[in-house]
Residue, then its C-alpha position, 0 to 999 in steps of 0.5 A: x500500500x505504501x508503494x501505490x502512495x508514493x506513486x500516485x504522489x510522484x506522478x503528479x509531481x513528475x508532470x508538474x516539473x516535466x511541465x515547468x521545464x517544458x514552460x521554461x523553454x518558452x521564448x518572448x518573440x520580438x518587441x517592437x519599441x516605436x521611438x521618436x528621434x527628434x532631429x532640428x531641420x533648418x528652416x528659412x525664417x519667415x518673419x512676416x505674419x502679414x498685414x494687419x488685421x482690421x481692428x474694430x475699435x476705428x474711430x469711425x466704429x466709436x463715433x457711431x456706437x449707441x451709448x458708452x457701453x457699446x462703444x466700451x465692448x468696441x474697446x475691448x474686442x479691439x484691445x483683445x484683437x492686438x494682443x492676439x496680434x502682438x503674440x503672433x509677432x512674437x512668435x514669428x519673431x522668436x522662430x527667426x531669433x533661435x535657429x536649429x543647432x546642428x546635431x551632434 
């Protein structure tokens, strides 16, 4: 009785190491890794943003606005459309003033 014991405990444990041996054997395929190389090109700086806007707050737009509160929401929109123009030309400004260094 003791023998058919150690039999039916060394058959399960024959196949758990034949399986493990066998699982070890396994290889990972190929891992694709996608990179981003990032490499300054020279581009020719082009500095002119082009003409000016149309702003909204002329003189003759405040002339004729109703009453004080339009002609203050005249000054703002205008307000708003040169800041919006003065951070164009600062950028086209500043991509002329740094240039791409070589690389390495």
């Amino acid at each position: 009785m003791m023998r058919s014991l150690r039999r039916a405990i060394r058959a399960p444990i024959g196949a758990l190491a034949l399986a493990g041996l066998l699982g070890g054997c396994q290889t990972a395929g190929p891992q694709v890794v996608a990179r981003d190389v990032k490499i300054p090109v020279a581009v020719s700086c082009a500095a002119d943003p082009g003409p000016d806007p149309a702003y909204v707050d002329t003189p003759s737009a405040l002339g004729s606005a109703a009453d004080l509160f339009e002609r203050v929401k005249l000054l703002l929109a205008g307000r708003d459309q040169r800041i919006e123009r003065e951070g164009e030309l600062k950028a086209a400004l500043s991509g002329c003033a740094t240039l791409p260094k070589p690389p390495p």
